[in-house]
N, C-alpha and C positions, 0 to 999 in steps of 0.2 A: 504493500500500500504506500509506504515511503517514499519507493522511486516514481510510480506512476503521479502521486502529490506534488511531490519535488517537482516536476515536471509540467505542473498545472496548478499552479502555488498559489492563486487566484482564483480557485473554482470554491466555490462553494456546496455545488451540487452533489460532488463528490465529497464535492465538498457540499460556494457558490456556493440568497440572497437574503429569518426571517428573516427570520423573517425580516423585511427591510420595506420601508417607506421611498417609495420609488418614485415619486412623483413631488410636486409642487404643491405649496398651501397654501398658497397665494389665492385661492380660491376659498381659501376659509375666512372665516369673519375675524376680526381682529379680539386676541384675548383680552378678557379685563381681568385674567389672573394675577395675582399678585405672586404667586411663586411661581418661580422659573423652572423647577422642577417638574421632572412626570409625575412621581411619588413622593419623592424625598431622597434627599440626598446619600443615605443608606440604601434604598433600592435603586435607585439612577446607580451609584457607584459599584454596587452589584452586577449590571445586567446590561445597563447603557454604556457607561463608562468605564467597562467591565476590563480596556486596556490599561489602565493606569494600576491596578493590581495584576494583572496578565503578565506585562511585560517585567515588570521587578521580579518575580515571579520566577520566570522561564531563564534571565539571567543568573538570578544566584542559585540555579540547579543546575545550568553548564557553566558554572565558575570553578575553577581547577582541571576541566577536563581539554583536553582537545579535538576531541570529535564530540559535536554535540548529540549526536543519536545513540553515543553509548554512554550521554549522561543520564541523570534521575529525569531530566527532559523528558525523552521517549514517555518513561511510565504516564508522565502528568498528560502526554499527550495520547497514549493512549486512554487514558481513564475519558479526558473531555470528548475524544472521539466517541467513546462507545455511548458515552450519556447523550451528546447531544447533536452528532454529523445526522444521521437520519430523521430523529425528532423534529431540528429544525427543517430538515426539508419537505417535511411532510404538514409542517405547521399551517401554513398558508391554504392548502386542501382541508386543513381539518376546521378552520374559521370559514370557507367557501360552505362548504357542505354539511357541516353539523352544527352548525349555530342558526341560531334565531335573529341575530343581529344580522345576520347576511342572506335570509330567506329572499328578502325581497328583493336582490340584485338578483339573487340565480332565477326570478320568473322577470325583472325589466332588462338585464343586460344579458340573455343567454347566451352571444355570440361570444362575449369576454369568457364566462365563468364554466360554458357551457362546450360550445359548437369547436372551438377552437383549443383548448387543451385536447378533446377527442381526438382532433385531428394531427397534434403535435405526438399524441400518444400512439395511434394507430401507424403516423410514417416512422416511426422510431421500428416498430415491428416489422413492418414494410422493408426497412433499409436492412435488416439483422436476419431475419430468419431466411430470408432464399437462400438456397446455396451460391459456391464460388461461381460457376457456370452459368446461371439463373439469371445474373445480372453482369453490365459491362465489367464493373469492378469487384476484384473479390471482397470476402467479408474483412480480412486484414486491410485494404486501401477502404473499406467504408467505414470500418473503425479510425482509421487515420482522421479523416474528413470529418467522423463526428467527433470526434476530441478535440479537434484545431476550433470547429464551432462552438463548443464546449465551452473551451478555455477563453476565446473571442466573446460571448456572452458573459460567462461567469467574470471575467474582467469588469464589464460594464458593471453585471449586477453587484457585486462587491462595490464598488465607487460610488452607484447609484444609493447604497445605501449609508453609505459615510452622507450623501446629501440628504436623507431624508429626517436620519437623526441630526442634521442640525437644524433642518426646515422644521422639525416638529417642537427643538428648543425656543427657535425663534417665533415661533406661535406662540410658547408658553410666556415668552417676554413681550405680549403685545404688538410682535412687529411681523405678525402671518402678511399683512399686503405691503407691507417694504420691498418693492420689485429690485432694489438694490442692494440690498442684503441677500436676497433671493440668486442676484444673478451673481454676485460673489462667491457664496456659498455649492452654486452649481461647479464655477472655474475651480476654486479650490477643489473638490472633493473631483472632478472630473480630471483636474490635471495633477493632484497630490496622489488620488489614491486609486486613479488610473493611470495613465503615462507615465507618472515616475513609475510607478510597481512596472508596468510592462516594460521598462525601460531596464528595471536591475532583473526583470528577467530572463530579458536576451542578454544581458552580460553575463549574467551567472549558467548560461544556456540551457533553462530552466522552461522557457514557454512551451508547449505541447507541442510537440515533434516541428521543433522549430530549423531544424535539417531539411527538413522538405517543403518550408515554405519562406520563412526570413534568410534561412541562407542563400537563399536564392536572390537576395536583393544585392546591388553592388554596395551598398552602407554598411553590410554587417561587417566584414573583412577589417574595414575600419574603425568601425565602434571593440571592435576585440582587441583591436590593437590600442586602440589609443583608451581602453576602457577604465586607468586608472585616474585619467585626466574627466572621464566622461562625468565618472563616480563624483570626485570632488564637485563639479560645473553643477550637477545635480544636486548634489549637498546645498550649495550655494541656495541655489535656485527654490530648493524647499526650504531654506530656513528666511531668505526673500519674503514666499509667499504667507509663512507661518506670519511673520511678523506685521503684513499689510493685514494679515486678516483680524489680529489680535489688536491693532492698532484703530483697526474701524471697528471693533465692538468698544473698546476704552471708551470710543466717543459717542457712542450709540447713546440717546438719552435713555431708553433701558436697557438696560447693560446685564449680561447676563453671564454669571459664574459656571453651568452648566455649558453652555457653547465655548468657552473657554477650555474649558477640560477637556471638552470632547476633541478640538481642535491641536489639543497638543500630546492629547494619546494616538490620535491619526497621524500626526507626523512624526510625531516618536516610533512608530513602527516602521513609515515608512524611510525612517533614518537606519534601521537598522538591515531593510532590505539591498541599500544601497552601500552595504559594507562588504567587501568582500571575505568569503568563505562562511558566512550570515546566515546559508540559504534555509535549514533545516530550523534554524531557530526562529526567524521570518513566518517560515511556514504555520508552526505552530501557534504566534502568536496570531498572524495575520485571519487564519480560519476558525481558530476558537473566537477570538474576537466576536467574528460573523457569527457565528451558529449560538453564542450565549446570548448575545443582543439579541438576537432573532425569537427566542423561544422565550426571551423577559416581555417584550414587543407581543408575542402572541400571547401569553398569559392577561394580559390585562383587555384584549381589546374586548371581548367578548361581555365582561364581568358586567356589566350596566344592561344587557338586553332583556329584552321582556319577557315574559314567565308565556309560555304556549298554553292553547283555551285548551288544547285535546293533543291526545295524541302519548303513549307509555313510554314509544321512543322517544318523543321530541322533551316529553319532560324529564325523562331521564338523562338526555345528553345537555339539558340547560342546568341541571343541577351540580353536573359538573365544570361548565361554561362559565357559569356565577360564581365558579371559584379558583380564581388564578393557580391556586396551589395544584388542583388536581388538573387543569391542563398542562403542566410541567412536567407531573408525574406520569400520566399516560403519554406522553411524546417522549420523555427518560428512556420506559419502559418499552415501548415500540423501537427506539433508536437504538438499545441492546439487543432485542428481540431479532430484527433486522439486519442487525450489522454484519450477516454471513455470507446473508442474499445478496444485497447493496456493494459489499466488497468484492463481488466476484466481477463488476463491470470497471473497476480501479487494480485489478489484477489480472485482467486480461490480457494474456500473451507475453505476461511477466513472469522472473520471479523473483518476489518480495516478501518480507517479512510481512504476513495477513496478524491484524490486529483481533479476530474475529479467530484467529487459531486458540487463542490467549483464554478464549471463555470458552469456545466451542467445539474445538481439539478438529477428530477425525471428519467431523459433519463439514464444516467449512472447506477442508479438501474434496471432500465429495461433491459437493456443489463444482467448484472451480474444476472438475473432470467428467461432469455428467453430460446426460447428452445435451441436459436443457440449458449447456454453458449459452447460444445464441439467444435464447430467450430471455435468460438470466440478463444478457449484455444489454440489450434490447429494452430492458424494465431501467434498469439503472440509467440509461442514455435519459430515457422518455420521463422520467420522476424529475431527476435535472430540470429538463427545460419545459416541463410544467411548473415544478417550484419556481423558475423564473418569472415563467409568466402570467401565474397566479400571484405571485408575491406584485406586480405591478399594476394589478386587479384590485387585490384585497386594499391596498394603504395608495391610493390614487386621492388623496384627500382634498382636489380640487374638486371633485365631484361630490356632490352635496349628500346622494344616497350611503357612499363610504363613510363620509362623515359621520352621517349618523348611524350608520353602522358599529362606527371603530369609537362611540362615546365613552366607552369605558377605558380607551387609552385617554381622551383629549380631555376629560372633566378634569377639574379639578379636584386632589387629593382633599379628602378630608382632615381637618385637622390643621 
């Protein structure tokens, strides 16, 4: 699982997006919150802001060592994986289709929530199951092809969600229709915590099978070469942006300690991508980041929706919708549950230390040699880029129906 991560250090899916707030708030009404927090500053720094203990973290566990994947690292990174790489990706399906709060988009928007992951699901099956003959390219060159799109999505969505946590901070400070704070907030998180990352991934030659498509450009030859000069230019360049951005919140008449934070644990990571021989610990920090945020984000949105007139399923699934705790626990639970299946599409055609060997021994070998390996590939591709594309469904919070959907993230904290 390491080397194929290593290799797409950006996905989420396998990693890649939550869950994540992928869109703009501009479209929300301006807060009269007086705290700038989601919850409080004990659960934002749990879950939101969950880099600022992440990365202290993941350093003083490769401290003394020098290969970071045979330090106490690994374990930590195993442990966050097994709890929450699948859970969060399943987050976003599981607010689409079993909440109350989101009833009413899946009968006014079914092409978003409906029509169209079907159909991202069904060609995923399409491109995996024919055989080598069946189709121009065999199944090894259509795995190629969907990893590269993978990794070129899972990019975005990882970035996109650095903007949405700060778009949803900046609602909490009153300044949701600030088109200028908004379009700051996009460049940063679009060029911080997309292009630079994509940028130490092709030095570290780490992007998804980037031999058969970046090398092919007459730049790469040069950025390798000259990549120690590249690194620093880029240092520069985020530590630039960190401070134009810190500079116009100072000034912002409300000023907000949470956007603050957030904005210097995103660069703090992406400081440390841009270090050379970094890349396993990047990893680590880069994906948990994603997948903890994600599953704090889906724990709350649900919580405010209303109680169902009828129905033993629907009141049984709001009873635990109405309670952040138990949507954490059942995604925990599913993302261990899972992580045998899900691992065999990030171990394809490799071999890797399987994290899923660790709880589930002979079973996970057998999967990754059964016949249903295409299938298996197939599910894991198509989970991916549904989670993407539901995740930019579910938190589109310029849409008024989401909003009111997701009010149990955007109320204010009691207390």
């Amino acid at each position: 699982m390491q080397q194929r991560a290593a290799m797409m250090v950006t996905i989420a899916a396998a990693t890649v997006p939550p869950s994540s707030i992928h869109t703009s708030l501009a479209g929300a009404p301006a807060s009269t919150h007086s705290n700038s927090w989601v919850r409080g500053p004990l659960w934002d720094g749990l879950w939101i802001l969950n880099a600022l203990w992440l990365l202290p973290l993941a350093l003083w566990l490769v401290h003394g060592y020098p290969n970071a994947e045979s330090s106490s690292l690994d374990r930590l990174y195993f442990g966050l994986t097994a709890l929450f790489w699948i859970g969060h990706r399943f987050s976003s399906a599981w607010l689409a289709y079993t909440t109350e709060a989101y009833r009413p988009l899946l009968r006014n928007a079914p092409l978003r929530f409906v029509v169209l992951p079907l159909l991202v699901l069904s060609a995923c099956f399409v491109v995996f199951l024919p055989a080598d003959g069946a189709l121009p390219w065999t199944r090894e060159e259509r795995l190629v092809v969907m990893a590269i799109l993978d990794y070129g999505w899972g990019t975005y969505h990882f970035a996109a969600q650095h903007f949405g946590a700060l778009s949803l901070y900046r609602l909490r400070a009153g300044r949701g229709r600030c088109a200028y704070t908004r379009r700051l907030d996009w460049i940063f998180a679009l060029g911080v915590g997309g292009a630079l990352v994509f940028l130490a991934d092709v030095l570290a030659g780490s992007a998804a099978y980037q031999d058969r498509w970046i090398g092919s450009w007459s730049l790469t030859a040069w950025l390798v070469a000259q990549q120690a000069d590249i690194r620093a230019a880029a240092l520069l360049l985020l530590l630039a942006a960190t401070l134009v951005v810190l500079m116009f919140e100072s000034r912002a008449p409300r000023r907000s300690l949470p956007r603050v934070l957030y904005v210097l644990g995103l660069a703090a990571m992406v400081a440390i991508a841009l270090q050379p021989r970094s890349l396993f610990l990047f990893l680590v920090v880069w994906t948990s980041q994603h997948w903890v945020l994600a599953t704090g984000l889906a724990s709350r949105v649900p919580s405010a929706e209303s109680t169902p007139g009828k129905g033993i399923v629907r009141r049984t699934l709001h009873t635990v919708n109405a309670r952040p705790w138990a949507i954490v626990l059942i995604l925990v639970v599913a993302s261990v549950l899972l992580l045998p299946v899900f691992e065999v599409e990030e171990l394809a055609g490799r071999t890797a230390a399987a994290y899923a060997d660790r709880i589930f021994g002979a079973l996970s070998e057998a999967l990754r040699t059964s016949s249903w390996l295409p299938a298996l590939v197939a599910a894991g591709f198509a989970s991916g880029f549904v989670h993407y594309l539901l995740d930019r469904s579910i938190y589109r919070m310029s849409d008024p129906g989401v909003r009111a959907a997701a009010r149990g993230l955007l109320a204010s904290p009691m207390g």
